[in-house]
GUKOL-620559 format. One line per 4 residues: number of its first residue (from 0); their letters; for each residue x, y, z of N, C-alpha, C. Coordinates in Angstrom, 1 decimal, padded with zeros to 4 digits. Example, Ala and Ser with C-alpha at 12.3 -4.5 7.8 and 13.67 -1.06 7.14 Angstrom:
0	AS	013.2:-005.7:007.8:012.3:-004.5:007.8:013.2:-003.3:007.8 | 012.8:-002.2:007.1:013.7:-001.1:007.1:012.9:000.0:007.9
% end
This chain:
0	XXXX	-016.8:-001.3:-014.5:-015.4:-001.3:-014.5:-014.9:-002.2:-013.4 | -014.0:-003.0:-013.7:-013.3:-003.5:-012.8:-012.1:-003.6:-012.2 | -011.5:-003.6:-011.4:-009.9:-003.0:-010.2:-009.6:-004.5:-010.3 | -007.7:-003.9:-010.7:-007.1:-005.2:-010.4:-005.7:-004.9:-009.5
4	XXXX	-005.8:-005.0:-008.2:-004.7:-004.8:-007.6:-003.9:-005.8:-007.1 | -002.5:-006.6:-007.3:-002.1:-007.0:-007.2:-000.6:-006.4:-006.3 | 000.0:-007.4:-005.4:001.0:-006.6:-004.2:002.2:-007.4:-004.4 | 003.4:-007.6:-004.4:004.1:-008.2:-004.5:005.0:-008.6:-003.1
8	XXXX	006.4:-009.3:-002.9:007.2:-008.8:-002.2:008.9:-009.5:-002.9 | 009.4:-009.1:-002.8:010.7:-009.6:-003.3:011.6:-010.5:-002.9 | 012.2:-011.3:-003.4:012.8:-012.8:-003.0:013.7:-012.3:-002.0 | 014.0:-013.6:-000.8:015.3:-013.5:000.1:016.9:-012.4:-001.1
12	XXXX	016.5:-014.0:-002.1:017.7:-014.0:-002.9:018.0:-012.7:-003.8 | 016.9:-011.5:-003.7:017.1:-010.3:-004.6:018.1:-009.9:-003.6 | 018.9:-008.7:-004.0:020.1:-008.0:-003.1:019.1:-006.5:-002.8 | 019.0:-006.0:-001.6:018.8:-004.6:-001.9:019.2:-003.8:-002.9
16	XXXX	020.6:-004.0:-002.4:020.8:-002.8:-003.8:020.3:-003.0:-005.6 | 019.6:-004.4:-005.4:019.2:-004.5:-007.1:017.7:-003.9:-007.0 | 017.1:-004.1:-006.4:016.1:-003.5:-005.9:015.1:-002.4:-006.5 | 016.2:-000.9:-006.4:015.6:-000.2:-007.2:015.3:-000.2:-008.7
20	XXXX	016.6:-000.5:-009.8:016.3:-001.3:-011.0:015.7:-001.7:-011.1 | 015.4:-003.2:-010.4:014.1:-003.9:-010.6:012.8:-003.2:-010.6 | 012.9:-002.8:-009.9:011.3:-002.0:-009.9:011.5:-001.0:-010.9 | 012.7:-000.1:-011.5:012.2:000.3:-012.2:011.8:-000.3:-014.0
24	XXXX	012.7:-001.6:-014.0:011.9:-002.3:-015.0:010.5:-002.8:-014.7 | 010.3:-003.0:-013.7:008.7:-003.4:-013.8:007.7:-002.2:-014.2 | 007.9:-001.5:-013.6:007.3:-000.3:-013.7:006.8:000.1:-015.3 | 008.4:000.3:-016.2:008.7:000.5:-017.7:007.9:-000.4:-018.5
28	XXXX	007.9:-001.6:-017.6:007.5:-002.5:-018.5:005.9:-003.0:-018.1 | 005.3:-002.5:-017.4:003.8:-003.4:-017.0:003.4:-001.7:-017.0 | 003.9:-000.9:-017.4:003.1:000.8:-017.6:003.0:000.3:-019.1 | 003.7:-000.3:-019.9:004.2:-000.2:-021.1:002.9:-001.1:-021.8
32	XXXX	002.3:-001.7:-021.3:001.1:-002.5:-021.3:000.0:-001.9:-021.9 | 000.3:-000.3:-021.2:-001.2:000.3:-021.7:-001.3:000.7:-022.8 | -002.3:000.7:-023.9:-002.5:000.9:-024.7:-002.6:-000.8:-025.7 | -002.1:-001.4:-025.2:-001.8:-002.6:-025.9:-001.8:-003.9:-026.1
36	XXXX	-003.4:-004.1:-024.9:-004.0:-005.1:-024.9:-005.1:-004.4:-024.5 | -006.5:-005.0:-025.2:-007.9:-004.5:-025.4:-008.7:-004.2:-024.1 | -009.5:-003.9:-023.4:-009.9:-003.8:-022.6:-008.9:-003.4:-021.0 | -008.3:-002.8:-021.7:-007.1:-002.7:-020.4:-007.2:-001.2:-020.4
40	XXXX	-007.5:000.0:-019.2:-008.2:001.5:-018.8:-006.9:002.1:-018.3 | -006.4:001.0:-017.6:-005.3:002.6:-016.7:-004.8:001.3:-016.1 | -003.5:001.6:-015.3:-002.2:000.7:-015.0:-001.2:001.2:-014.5 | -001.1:001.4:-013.1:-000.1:002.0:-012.5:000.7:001.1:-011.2
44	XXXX	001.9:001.4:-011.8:002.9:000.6:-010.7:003.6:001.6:-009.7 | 003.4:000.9:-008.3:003.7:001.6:-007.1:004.4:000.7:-006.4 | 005.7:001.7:-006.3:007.0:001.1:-005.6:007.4:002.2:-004.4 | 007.0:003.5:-004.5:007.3:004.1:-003.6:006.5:004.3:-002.7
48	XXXX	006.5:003.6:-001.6:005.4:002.9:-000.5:006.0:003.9:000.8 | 004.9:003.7:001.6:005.1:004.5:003.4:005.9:002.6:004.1 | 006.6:003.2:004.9:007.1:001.7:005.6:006.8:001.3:006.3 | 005.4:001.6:006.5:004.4:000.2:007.3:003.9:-000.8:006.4
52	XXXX	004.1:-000.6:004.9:003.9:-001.4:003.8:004.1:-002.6:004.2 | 003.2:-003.9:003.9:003.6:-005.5:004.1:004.4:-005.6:002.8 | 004.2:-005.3:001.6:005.1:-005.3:000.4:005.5:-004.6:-000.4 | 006.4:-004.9:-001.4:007.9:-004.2:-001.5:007.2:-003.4:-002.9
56	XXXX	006.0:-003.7:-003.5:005.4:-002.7:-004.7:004.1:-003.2:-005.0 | 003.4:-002.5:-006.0:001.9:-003.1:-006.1:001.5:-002.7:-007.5 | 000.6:-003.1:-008.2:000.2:-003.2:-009.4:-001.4:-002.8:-009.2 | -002.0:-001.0:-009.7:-003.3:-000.8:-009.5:-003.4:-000.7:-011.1
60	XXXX	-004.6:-001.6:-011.9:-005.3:-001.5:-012.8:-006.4:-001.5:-012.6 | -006.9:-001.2:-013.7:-008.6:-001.2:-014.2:-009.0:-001.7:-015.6 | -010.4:-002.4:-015.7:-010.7:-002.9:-017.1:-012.0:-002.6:-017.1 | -012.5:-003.1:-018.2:-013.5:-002.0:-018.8:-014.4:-003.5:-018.6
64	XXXX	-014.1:-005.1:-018.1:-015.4:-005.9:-018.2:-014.3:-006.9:-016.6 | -014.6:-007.7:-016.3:-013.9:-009.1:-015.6:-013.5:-009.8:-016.7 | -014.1:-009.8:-018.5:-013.8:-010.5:-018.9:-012.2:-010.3:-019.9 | -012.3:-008.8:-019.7:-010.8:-008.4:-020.2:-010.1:-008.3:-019.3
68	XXXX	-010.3:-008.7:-017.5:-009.5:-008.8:-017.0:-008.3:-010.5:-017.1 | -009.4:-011.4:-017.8:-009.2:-012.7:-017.8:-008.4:-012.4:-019.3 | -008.7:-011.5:-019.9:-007.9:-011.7:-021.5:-006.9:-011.4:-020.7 | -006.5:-010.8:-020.3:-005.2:-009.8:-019.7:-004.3:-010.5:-019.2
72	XXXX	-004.9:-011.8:-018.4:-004.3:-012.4:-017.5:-003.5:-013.6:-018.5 | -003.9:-013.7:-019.6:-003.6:-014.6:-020.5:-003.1:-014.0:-021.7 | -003.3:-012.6:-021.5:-002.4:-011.8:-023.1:-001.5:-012.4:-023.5 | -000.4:-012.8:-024.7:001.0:-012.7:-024.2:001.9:-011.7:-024.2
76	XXXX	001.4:-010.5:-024.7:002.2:-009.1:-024.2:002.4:-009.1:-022.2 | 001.5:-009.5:-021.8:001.2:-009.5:-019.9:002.4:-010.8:-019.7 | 002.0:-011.8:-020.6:002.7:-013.4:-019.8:004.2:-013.1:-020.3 | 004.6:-012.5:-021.0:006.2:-012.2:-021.7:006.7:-011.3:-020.7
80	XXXX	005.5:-010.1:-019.8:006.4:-008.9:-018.7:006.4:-009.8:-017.6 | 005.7:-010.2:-017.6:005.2:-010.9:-016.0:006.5:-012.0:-015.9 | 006.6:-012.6:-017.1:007.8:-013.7:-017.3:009.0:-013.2:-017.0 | 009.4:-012.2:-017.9:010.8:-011.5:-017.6:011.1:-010.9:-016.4
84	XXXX	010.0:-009.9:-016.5:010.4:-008.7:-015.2:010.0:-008.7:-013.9 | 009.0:-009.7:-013.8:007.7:-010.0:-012.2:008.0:-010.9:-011.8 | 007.8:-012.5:-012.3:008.3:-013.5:-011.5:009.1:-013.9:-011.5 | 010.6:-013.7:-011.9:011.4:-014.4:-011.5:012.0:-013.8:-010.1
88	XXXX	011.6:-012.6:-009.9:012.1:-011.5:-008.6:011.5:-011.5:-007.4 | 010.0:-012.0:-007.9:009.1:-011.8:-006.5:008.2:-013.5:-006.1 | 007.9:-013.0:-004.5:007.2:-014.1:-004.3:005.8:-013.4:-003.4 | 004.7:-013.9:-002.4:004.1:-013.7:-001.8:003.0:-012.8:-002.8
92	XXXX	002.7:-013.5:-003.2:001.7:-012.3:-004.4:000.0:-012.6:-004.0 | -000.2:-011.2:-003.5:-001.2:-010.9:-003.5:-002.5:-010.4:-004.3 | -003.6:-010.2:-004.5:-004.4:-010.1:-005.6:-005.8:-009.8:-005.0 | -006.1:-008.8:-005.5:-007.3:-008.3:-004.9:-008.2:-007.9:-006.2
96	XXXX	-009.2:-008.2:-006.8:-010.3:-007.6:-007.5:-011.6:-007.2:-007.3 | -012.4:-006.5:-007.9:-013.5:-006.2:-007.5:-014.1:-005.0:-008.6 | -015.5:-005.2:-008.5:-016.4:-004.2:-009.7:-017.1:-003.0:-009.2 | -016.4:-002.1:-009.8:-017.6:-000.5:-009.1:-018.6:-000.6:-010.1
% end
């Protein structure tokens, strides 16, 4: 199995107050994921963080090889959420993987 955590932080130019919306379309929409590209186990988005957090939400998945992690990363169900709802909002993106 392989972990894919990814961290985000949110542009100067987002407003607070848009903030929560945003995350909750991301949420709707990269949860909405599951089931719906191959090799993709579980997928949970976390926005409600402790405030020592360095960033503003984070993306914990799992896949079933590294090599469905790389389909994933190139699905276009992933590149159409990621397009709409992830990058035009955020910058500083971090990314962490690794195999149990």
């Amino acid at each position: 199995m392989v972990k894919h955590i990814v961290m985000w932080r949110f542009k100067e130019s987002v407003n607070k107050e848009e903030q929560p919306a945003l995350k909750q379309d991301m949420k709707e929409h990269l949860e909405g994921l599951q089931g719906q590209i191959p090799g993709l186990l579980k997928l949970e988005f976390k926005a409600d963080l402790l405030s020592k957090s360095t960033h503003d939400m984070a993306l914990v998945s799992e896949f079933e090889s590294a090599k469905d992690l790389a389909n994933y990363s190139s699905h276009p169900k992933h590149v159409a959420v990621a397009d709409t709802y992830v990058r035009p909002f955020v910058y500083d993106r971090s990314c962490l993987d690794y195999e149990e």
